[in-house]
ZAFIPA-63337 format. One record per residue: x, y, z of N, C-alpha, C in turn; residue in three letters. Coordinates in steps of 0.02 Angstrom, whole numbers, plus 50000, padded with zeros to 5 digits. Last residue first. Layout:
<pts>
XYZXYZXYZALA;...
</pts>
This chain:
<pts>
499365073151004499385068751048499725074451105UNK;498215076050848498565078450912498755073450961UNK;497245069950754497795069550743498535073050800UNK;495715070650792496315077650801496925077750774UNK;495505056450762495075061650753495415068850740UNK;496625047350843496185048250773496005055650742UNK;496525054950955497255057650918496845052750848UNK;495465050551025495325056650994495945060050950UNK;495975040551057495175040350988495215046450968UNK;496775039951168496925035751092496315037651044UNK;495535043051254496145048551222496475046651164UNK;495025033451255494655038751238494985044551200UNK;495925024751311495605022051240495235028351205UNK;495995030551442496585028351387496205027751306UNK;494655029551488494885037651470495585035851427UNK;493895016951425494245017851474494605025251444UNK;492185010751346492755015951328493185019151408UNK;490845001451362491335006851395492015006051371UNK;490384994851272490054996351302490215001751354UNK;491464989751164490764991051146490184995751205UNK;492284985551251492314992051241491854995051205UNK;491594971451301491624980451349491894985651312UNK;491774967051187491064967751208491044973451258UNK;493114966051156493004969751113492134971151146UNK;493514956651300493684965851273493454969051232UNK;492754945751261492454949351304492774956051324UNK;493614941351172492884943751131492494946051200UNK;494934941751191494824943551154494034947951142UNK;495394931151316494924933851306494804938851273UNK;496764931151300496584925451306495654924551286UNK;497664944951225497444941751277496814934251263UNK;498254947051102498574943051127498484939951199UNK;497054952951016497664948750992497744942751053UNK;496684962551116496134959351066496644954451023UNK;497484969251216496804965251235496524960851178UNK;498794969051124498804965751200498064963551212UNK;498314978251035498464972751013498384968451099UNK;497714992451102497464985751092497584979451047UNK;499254995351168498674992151193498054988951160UNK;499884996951031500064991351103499454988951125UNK;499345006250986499075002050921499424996750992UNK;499425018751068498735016751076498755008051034UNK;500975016851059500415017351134499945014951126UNK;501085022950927501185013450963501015012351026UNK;500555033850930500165029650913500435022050931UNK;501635039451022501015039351050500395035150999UNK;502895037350937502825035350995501895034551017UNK;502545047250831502525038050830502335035550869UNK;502875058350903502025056150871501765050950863UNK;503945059750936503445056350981502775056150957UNK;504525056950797504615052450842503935052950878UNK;503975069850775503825064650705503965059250738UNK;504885080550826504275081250854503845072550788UNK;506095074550783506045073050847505245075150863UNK;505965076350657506195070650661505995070750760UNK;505945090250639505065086550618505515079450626UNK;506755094350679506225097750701505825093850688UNK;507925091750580507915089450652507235090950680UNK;507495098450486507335090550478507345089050545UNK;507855112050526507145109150495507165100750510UNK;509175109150533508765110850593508105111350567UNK;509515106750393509655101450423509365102750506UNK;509025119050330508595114150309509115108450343UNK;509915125950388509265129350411508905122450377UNK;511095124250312510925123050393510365122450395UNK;511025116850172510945122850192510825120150265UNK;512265103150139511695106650134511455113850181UNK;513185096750207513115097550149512615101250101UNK;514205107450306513495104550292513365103450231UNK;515805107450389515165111950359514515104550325UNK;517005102250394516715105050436516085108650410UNK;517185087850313517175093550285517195101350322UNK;516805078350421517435077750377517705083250355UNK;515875081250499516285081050549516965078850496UNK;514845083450385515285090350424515695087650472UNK;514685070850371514785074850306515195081050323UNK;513925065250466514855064650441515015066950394UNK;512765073750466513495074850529514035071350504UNK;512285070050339512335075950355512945077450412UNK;511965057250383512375057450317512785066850315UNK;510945059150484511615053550497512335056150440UNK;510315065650384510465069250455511165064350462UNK;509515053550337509995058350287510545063150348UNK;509055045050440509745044350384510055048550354UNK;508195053650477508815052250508509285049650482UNK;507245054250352507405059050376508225058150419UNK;506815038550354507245042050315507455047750343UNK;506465036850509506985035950486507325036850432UNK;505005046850485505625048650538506505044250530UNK;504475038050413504855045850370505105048050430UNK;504235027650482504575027550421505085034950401UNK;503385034350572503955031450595504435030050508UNK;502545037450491502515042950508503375040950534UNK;501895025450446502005029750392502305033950436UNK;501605016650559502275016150516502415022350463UNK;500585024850631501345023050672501865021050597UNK;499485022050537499975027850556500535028750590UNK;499445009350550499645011950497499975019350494UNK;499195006050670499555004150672499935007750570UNK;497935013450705498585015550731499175011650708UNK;497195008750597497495014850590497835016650618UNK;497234994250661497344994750585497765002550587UNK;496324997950769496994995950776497514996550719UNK;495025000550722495605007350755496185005250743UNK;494654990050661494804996450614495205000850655UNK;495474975050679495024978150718495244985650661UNK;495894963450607495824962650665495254967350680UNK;496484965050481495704964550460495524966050559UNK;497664969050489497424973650471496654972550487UNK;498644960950507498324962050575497964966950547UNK;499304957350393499224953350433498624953550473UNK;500014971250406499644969750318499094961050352UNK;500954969150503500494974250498499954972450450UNK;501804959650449501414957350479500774960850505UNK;502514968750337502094961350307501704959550398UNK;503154978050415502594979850374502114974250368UNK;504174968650491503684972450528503014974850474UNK;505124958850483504314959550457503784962650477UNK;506314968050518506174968150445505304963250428UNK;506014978150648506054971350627505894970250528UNK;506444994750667506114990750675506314982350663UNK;507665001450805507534999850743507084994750698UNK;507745016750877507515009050888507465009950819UNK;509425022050889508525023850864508295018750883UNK;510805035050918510445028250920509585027350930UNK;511105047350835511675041250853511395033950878UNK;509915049450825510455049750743511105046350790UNK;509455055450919509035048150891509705047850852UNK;509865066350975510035061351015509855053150980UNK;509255074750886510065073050890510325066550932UNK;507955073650915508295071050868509065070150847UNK;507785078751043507595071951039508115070950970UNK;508255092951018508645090051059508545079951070UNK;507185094650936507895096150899508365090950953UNK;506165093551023506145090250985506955091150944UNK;506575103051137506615096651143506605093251074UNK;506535118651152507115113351103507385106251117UNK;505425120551195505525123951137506015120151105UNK;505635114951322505015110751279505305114851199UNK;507215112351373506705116551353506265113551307UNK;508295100551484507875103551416507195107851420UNK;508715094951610508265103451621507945106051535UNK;509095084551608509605090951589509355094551581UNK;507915076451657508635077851709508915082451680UNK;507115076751561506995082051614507845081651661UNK;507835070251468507765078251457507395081751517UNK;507915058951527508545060051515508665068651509UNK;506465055451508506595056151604507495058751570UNK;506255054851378505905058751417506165064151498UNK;507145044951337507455052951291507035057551359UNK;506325035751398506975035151420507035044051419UNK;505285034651324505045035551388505925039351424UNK;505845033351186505255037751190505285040851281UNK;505855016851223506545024951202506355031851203UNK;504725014351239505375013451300505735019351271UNK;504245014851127503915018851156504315017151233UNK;505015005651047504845014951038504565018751074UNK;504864993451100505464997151093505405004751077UNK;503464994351077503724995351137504294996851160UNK;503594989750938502984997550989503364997251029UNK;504094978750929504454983950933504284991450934UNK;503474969851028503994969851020504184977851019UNK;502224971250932502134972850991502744972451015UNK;502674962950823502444970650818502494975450891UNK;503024950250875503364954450818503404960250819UNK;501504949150917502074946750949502644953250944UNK;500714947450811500654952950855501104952750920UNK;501254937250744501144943050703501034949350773UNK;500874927350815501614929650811501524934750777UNK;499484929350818499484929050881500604929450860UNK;499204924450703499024933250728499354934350777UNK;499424913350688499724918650634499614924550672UNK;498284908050801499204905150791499424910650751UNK;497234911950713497404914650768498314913250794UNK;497354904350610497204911450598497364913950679UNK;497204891650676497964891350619497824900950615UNK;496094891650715496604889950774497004891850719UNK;495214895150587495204898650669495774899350713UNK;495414882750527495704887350508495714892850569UNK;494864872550614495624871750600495834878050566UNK;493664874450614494054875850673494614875250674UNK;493214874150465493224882650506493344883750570UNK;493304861350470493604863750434493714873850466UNK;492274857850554493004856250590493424861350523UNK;491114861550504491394864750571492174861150579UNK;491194855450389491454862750393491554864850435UNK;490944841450427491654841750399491834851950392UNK;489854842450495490304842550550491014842250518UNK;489094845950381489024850950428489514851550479UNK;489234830950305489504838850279489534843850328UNK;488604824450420489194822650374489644831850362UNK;487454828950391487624831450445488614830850436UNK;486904824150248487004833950259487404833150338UNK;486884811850251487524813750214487784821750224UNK;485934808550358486674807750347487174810850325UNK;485004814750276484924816950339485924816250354UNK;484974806350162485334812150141485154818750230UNK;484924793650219485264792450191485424802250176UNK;483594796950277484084795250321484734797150294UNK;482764799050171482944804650205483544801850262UNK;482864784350106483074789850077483134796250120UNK;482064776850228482874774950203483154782450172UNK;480954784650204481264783050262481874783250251UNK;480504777150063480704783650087481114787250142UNK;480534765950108481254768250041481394775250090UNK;479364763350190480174761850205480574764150160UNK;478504768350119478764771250181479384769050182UNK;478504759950010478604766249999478914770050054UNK;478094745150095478624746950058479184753750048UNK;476794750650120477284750150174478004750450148UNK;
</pts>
């Protein structure tokens, strides 16, 4: 009887000590959860911010070039002259919080990676351009060959709305899977249906076309 009883005692004692442990990791992997989500949740704040500043300015240059009747042929030249006096400009944590939001979701990741690589070399590009018009509004001429400062303009304004349309797609799903409340019942419907927005965002993956 004795034996029973140690024994007894002894599984209690490490019955104890394992649940002990089980409710110190669940709290431990609910405090990190809430502190990982809190980080994501300004991280996609930040970001989402300034998608949207690009893709407002984006919307603006739009309804400004149909009022002056612009030509699709010399919109993008005509977008980029108009950027070199004023651009959106990102947030200096914009990369580090991207680097942040990476594990979130794989589409999101790529729109959001391609939005900066592509947005990046649209603002070097305008800097130099920037450097280029006071260069001729001192000198009257170019510091460089024309034809390679209407080149740059060309791939600075068609290089904008490209941005533009991946911070479209990398907005929306930060908004459902970040910053809405319900997270895990967006990522379960799109598991299950795909909305013609999201469809079209998939296929500028794929085509790299927008």
């Amino acid at each position: 009887m004795n034996e029973v009883v140690t024994f007894l005692n002894q599984w209690q004692t490490l019955l104890g000590a394992v649940i002990t442990a089980a409710a110190a990791f669940a709290v431990a992997f609910l405090v990190s959860h809430i502190d990982r989500r809190r980080e994501n949740l300004a991280a996609a704040m930040v970001i989402t911010s300034d998608l949207t500043t690009v893709v407002g300015a984006e919307r603006v240059l739009n309804e400004i070039a149909d009022h002056e009747g612009i030509a699709d042929e010399h919109l993008a030249i005509w977008t980029a002259q108009r950027l070199t006096s004023l651009r959106p400009r990102l947030s200096p944590l914009f990369d580090g919080y991207i680097a942040r939001l990476m594990l979130v979701d794989v589409k999101l990741s790529a729109y959001l990676e391609l939005f900066k690589v592509v947005y990046r070399d649209v603002e070097y590009k305008l800097e130099r351009l920037e450097a280029d018009i006071q260069h001729y509004n001192v000198n009257d001429r170019f510091p460089r060959p024309e034809e390679d400062v209407r080149r740059d303009l060309d791939l600075v304004g068609t290089g904008f709305r490209r941005a533009a349309g991946y911070a479209r797609c990398a907005e929306r799903l930060l908004n459902i899977l970040v910053l809405s409340n319900w997270p895990s019942l967006h990522r379960l419907r799109r598991t299950l249906y795909r909305t013609k927005v999201e469809k079209d965002c998939e296929k500028i993956l794929k085509s790299g076309a927008l």
